[in-house]
N, C-alpha and C positions, 0 to 999 in steps of 0.2 A: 627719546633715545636717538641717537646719531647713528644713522645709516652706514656711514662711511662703509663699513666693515662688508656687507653684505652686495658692496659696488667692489669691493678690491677683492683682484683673483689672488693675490697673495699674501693674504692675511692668513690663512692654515700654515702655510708655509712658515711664515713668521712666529706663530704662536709655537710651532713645531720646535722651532731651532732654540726658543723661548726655554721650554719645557724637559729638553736634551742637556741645558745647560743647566739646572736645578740642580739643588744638594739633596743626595738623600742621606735620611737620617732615622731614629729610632725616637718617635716620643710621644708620651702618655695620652691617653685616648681623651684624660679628661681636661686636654690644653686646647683639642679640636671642637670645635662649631661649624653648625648646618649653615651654610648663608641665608639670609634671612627673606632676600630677594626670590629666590629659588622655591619655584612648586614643588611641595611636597610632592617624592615617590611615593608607589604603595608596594607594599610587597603581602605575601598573606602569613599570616603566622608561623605554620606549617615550614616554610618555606627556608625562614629567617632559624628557625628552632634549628632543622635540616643541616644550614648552613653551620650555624656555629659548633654544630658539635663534628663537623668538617674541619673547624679553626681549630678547637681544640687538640687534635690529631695533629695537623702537619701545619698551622698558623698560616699567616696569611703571606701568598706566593708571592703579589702583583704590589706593588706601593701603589696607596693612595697617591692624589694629588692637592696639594693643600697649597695658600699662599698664606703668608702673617700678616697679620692684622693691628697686631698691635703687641707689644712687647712680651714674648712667650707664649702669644697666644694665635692660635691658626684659623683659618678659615677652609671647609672641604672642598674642594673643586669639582673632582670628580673620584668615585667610590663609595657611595652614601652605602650601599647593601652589604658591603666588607666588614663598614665602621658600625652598623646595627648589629648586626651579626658578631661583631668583638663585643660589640657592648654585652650582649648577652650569655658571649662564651666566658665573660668576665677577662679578659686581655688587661693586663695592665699599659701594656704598650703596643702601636702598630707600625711597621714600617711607612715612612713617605717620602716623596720627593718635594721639597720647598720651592718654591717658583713666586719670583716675584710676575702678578700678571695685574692688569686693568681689567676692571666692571665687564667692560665690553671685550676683552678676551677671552673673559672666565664665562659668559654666556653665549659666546663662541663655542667655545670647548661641551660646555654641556648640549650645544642644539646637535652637536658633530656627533655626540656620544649617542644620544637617543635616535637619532637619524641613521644610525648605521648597524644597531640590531639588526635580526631576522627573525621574524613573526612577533616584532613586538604585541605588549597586548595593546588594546585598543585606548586606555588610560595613558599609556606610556605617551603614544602617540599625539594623545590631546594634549601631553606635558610640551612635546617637541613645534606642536603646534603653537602654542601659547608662548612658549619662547622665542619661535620665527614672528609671532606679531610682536614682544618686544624688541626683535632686533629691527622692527621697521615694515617687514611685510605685511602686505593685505590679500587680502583671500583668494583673488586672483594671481600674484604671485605664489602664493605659497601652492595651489592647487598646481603651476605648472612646474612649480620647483620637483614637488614629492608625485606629479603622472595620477593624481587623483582627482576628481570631480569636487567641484564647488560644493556641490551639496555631501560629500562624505566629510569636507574639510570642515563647512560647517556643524554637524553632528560632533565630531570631534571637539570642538571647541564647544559645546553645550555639555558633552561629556565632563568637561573641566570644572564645569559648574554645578556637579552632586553634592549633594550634602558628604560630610566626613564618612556615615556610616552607610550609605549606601555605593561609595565607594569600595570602601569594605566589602560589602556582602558581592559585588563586581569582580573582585578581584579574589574573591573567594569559589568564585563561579554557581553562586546563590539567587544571583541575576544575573541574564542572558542579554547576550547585546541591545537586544527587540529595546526588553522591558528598560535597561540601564537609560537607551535612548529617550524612550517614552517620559521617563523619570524628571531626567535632567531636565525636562521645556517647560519643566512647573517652576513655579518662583519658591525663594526659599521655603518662605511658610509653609506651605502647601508638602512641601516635601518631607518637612518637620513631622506634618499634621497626619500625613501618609505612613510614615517610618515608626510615629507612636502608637497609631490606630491597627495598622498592620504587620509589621516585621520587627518588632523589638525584642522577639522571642527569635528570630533568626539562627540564632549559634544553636538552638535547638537540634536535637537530630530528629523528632519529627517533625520539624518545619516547614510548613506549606504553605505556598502565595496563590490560595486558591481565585479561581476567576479575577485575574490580574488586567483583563481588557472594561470588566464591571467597576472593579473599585477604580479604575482610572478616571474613567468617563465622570465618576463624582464629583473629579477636578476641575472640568471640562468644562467649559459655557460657552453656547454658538452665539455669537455673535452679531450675526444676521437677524435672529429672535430675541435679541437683548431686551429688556422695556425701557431703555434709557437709550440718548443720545447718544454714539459711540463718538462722534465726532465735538460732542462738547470737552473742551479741554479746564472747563472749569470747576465740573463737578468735583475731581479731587486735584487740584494743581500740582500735587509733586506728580502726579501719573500722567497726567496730563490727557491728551484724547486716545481713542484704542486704533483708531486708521495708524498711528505712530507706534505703537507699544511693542516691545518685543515677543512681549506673552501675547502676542496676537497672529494666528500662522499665516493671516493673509499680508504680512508683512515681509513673508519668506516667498512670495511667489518668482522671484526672480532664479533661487535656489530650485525653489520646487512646484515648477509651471502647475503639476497635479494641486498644488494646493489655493491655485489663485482664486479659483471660486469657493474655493472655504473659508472661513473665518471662525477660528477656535480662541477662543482666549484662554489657558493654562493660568491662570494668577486669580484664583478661586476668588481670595480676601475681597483684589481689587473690585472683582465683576459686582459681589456683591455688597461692597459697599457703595457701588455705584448706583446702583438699583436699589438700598435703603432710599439716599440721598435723594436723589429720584422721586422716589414714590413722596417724600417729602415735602419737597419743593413743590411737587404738582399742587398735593391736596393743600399744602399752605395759599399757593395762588389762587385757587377758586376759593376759596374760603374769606381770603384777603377782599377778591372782586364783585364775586357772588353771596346772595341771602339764596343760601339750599338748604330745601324742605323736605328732604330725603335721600337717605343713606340706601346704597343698593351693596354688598358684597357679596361675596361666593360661601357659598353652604361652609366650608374650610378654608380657616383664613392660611396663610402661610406664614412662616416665621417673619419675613420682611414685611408681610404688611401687620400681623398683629403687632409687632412692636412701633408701625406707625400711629397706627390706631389710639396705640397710648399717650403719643407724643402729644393728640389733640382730643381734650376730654369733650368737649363741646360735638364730637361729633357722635356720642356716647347719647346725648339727649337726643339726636335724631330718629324718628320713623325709621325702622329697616322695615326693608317690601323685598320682594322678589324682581329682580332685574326685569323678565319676561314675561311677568305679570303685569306690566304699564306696558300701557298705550302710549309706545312712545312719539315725538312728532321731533322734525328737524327744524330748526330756523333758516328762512329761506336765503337762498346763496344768490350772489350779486352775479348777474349773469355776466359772460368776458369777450369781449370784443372780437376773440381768437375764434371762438367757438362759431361767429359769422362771416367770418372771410371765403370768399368764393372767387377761386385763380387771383388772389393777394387783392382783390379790391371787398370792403366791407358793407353788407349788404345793410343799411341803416335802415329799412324798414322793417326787416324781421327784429333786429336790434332792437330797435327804440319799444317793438309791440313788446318783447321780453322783460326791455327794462321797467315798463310802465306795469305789466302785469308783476316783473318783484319787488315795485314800491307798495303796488295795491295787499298782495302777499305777505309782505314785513308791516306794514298797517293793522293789519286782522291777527297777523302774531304777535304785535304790540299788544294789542288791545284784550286778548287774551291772556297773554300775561299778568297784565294788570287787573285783567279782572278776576286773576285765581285760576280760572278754566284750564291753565298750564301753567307746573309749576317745576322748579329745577331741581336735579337730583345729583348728589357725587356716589359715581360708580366706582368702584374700588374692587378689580379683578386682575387676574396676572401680574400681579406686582406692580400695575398701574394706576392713574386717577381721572376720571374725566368726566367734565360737567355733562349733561344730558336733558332732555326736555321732557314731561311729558303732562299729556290730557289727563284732569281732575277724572273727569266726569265719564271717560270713557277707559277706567281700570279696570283689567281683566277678572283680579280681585277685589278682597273685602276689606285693604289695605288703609290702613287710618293716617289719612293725612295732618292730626293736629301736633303742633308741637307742645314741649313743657313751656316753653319762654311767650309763647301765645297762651296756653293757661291761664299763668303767673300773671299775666298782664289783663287776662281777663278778669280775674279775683281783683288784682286791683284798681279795674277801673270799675267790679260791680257789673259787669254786662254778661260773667258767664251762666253758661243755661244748663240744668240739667241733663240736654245732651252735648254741650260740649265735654262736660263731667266724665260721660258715659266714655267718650272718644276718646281722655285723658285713661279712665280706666284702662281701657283694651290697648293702650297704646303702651301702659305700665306692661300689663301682662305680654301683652307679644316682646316685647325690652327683655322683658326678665328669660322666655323662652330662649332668647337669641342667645342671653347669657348663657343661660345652661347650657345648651350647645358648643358655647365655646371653652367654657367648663372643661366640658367632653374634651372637646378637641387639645387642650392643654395638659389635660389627665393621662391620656393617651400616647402624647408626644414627647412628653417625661417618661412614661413608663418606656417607649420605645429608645429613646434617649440612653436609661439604665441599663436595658436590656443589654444594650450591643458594649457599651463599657465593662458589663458585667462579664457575657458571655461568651463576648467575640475572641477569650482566651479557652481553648478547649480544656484545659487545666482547671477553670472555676466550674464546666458541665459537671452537673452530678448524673446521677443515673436516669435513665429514662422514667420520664414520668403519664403517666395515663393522657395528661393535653398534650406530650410532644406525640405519642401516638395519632390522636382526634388529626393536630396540624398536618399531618403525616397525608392523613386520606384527604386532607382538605387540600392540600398542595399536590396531590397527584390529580385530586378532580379537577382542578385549577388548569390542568395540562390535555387535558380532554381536548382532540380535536376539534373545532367548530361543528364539523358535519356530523360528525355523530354526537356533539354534547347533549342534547335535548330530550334525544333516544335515549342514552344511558342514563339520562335523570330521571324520565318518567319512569324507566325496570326498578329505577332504587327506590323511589320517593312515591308509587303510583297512586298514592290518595292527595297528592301536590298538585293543587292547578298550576303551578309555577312557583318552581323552588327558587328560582332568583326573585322573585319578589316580597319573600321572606325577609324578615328585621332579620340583624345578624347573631343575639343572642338565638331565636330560632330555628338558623340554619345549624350553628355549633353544638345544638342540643340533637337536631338531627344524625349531624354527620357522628355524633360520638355515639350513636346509638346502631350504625350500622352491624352488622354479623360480621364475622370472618366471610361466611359465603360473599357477603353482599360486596366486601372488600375484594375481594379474590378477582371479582368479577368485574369492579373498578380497572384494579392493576392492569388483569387483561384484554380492557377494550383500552384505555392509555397504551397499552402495548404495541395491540394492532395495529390502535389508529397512528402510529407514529410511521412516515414512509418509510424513514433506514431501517426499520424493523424486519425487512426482508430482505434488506441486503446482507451477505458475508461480511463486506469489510468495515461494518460499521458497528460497535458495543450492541447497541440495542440489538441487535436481531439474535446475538446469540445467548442476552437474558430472556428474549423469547422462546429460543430453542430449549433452555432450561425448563421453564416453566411451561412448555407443553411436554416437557417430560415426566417430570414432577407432577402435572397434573392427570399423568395416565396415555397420554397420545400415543399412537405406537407411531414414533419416531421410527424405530428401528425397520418397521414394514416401507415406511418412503424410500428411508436411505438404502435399504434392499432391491428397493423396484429400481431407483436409480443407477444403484450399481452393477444390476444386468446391463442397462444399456449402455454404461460406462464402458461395459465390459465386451460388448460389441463393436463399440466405436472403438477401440482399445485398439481389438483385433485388426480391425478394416488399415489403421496406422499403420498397424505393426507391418503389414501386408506389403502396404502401401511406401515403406520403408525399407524392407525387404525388396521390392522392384525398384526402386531408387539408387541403392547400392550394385545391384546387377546389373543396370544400366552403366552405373558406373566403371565395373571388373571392363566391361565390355567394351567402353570408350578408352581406357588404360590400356586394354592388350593391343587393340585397333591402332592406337597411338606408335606400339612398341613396334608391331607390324609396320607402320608406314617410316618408322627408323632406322 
């Protein structure tokens, strides 16, 4: 776009004298169009409804301003809230003034118009914003043009970037600037995925955006803890590395020094498609380099590495063992020249004993290796992949090192023994165990899956059912302070040597078998144990106040004992208020006296 305009002090001037000289005229609403360059206003329904039936009444005061476009037909310049507002009061025609003007006049006119409200909303402002960057400005001039901070200017302009309907619900005032803000720094999808999961029931009148800083966070990936390289720009080349990405907040630290040591990434998709690919590429690469004789993962796989898992069926035939179950050992590290330097000269004697001891060292881990005594294992945890070593012969467990493809090859060469048989057995059956397990963990994850699609609408709840009760006591005992959790399980549970070490079908058969007493009794050590519980200005202490009422307390004999003394302290004021104003009478007459 050409600057010129925004370098000449007399360009308004000109557009003015422009604009003075225009025909007004009288013509049909359906000859006018929105320019197409132009961000979309919002206005809220309500609003526009209000107006038009205003139009209806006494029609419209002010003329639009329009320029033609092309033969009979207009373009809107400035009035867009007038011409929705006709539309709706059904107008056959509105008043305008015809003005022939340029591109760059007409987005003159509009930055003039938004820039000179009072209390625009905060939308508006992101409209006026995004118009001063098409006219040429950058964030530094626009912050000293409008006497705002870089960083509100930028907010603003991410403001501009909501989806359509959480615009809406903005400008509806459904969402607060906080949350709007928070909103906008997700990338589309995510905002999509946010807006369907959560607020599409919106126009609702009991609408609620409960725990709004919880579902955010779901967005959220730190960055810092990523399992992928953030600096790879390969993993997905349209995105390229995340040290560059905009969905990434350590990119805003110039805006917002507080955020330089953070690193958030808002672009959900991107993080985790990075961390599939990832997890990928790793186990493909030792797989590719490496003969591994053992699978190690975590008790629950998660969604990004179970869907690895499948990519490569061969690793399906491996041993699983328990990570911290093997004796694991390290392959000895090539000692560094740096590590002997003494005031910059390098001590070559303690060196050369080092380096001679980690050839002798990588010799004996050769030679292990090869003789089986250590063998290599791919660990697959946090969404990660990495080869690992360890000692045959000094496993913590009962861990069966044979594979199927050593079997198969023992059948076919004739050399297998009945207890390699045996090993092939047990090695089937712990296989098939792991399955089930993961079974489990798949059964569950769908069920949780439905659940929240099902539920997460309060309109699909039916009535309270006897397990949402059960989850009821189990999600209060769940809230059990630490310091007294242990005490209030042995009052509940006292024939338990340890209720947490219960399977979980066992504890759910417990907790549903509690009394009301035993419940009662739950509530209020949760109650207790909670500290705002004794303060006034906090919820909780005045559903404790309740419930020691309820449950018999004589409230009424504290708040009595207190209000004696209230009632003396009262007094001693009042007294003491009383001498204060007498002092006073007495300073005023004295005053009048020395008059």
């Amino acid at each position: 776009m050409n600057t010129s305009a925004k370098n000449n002090p007399n360009t308004k001037q000109v557009i003015a004298e422009i604009i003075i000289k225009g025909t007004l005229s009288q013509i049909p609403i359906s000859k006018i169009s929105l320019n197409p360059k132009n961000y979309r206003k919002f206005y809220t329904e309500k609003s526009l409804q209000d107006f038009a039936q205003q139009l209806k009444r006494h029609g419209i005061l002010s003329s639009l301003i329009v320029r033609p476009v092309e033969k009979d037909k207009y373009e809107l310049v400035v009035g867009e809230r007038r011409l929705r507002a006709a539309r709706i009061a059904s107008l056959a025609e509105v008043p305008v003034k015809i003005v022939e003007l340029t591109d760059e006049q007409v987005l003159e006119i509009q930055l003039d118009e938004n820039l000179s409200r009072e209390n625009p909303h905060p939308l508006d402002e992101a409209l006026a914003i995004r118009m001063m960057q098409d006219f040429g400005y950058n964030i530094e001039e626009i912050s000293l043009c409008l006497g705002k901070s870089k960083g509100l200017i930028y907010n603003r302009i991410k403001l501009s970037e909501l989806n359509q309907e959480f615009k809406e619900m903005f400008m509806n005032n459904v969402l607060n600037i906080q949350a709007a803000t928070e909103l906008s720094g997700l990338d589309p999808d995510s905002q999509t995925d946010f807006f369907e999961n959560h607020c599409k029931d919106w126009r609702e009148d009991d609408f609620r955006l409960v725990g709004f800083p919880h579902l955010l966070d779901q967005y959220k990936q730190n960055l810092l803890k990523a399992p992928f390289d953030t600096n790879d720009k390969n993993l997905i080349e349209k995105a390229g590395a995340c040290n560059k990405c905009p969905y990434n907040s350590a990119t805003l630290n110039s805006l917002f020094p507080e955020m330089e040591k953070s690193s958030i990434c808002s672009n959900k998709n991107c993080f985790w498609s990075k961390t599939s690919i990832s997890l990928e590429n790793s186990i493909a690469a030792i797989l590719q380099s490496e003969r591994v004789d053992t699978l190690a993962t975590p008790y629950r796989l998660s969604d990004v590495e179970a869907a690895a898992m499948e990519k490569f069926p061969d690793l399906q035939e491996l041993p699983c063992k328990e990570y911290f179950d093997l004796h694991r050992c390290n392959i000895p590290t090539q000692p560094k020249k740096e590590a002997f330097m003494i005031d910059k000269k390098l001590d070559n004697e303690k060196f050369t004993e080092a380096v001679t001891a980690y050839k002798s060292k990588l010799k004996d881990f050769k030679f292990l290796l090869e003789s089986g005594d250590v063998k290599k294992g791919l660990r697959i945890n946090n969404n990660t992949a990495e080869l690992f070593y360890y000692y045959v012969a000094k496993s913590k467990g009962n861990s069966i090192g044979i594979t199927a493809k050593e079997v198969q090859e023992a059948k076919k060469n004739g050399t297998a023994t009945p207890e390699l048989l045996q090993q092939e057995m047990e090695r089937l059956e712990k296989k098939e165990k792991r399955d089930k397990e993961l079974d489990l963990i798949k059964i569950f994850a769908k069920i949780h899956e439905l659940f929240i699609a099902e539920y997460s609408n309060i309109k699909n709840t039916a009535a309270l059912t006897k397990a949402d009760q059960v989850a009821a006591r189990w999600i209060i005992m769940e809230c059990l302070p630490y310091t007294i959790k242990q005490n209030v399980l042995k009052a509940l549970f006292p024939k338990a040597e340890s209720f947490s070490l219960w399977d979980q079908v066992k504890q759910y058969q417990a907790v549903a078998k509690l009394t009301d007493k035993q419940f009662a009794y739950l509530i209020r050590m949760v109650l207790s144990g909670l500290s705002e519980s004794k303060n006034p200005d906090f919820p909780t202490s005045h559903f404790l106040y309740n419930v020691a009422v309820d449950a018999g307390m004589d409230v009424k004999a504290i708040e009595a004992e207190q209000g004696e003394i209230a009632k003396i302290r009262q007094k001693r004021v009042t007294e003491r208020i009383a001498g204060v104003n007498s002092d006073i009478d007495k300073l005023l007459k004295n005053k009048k006296l020395i008059a």
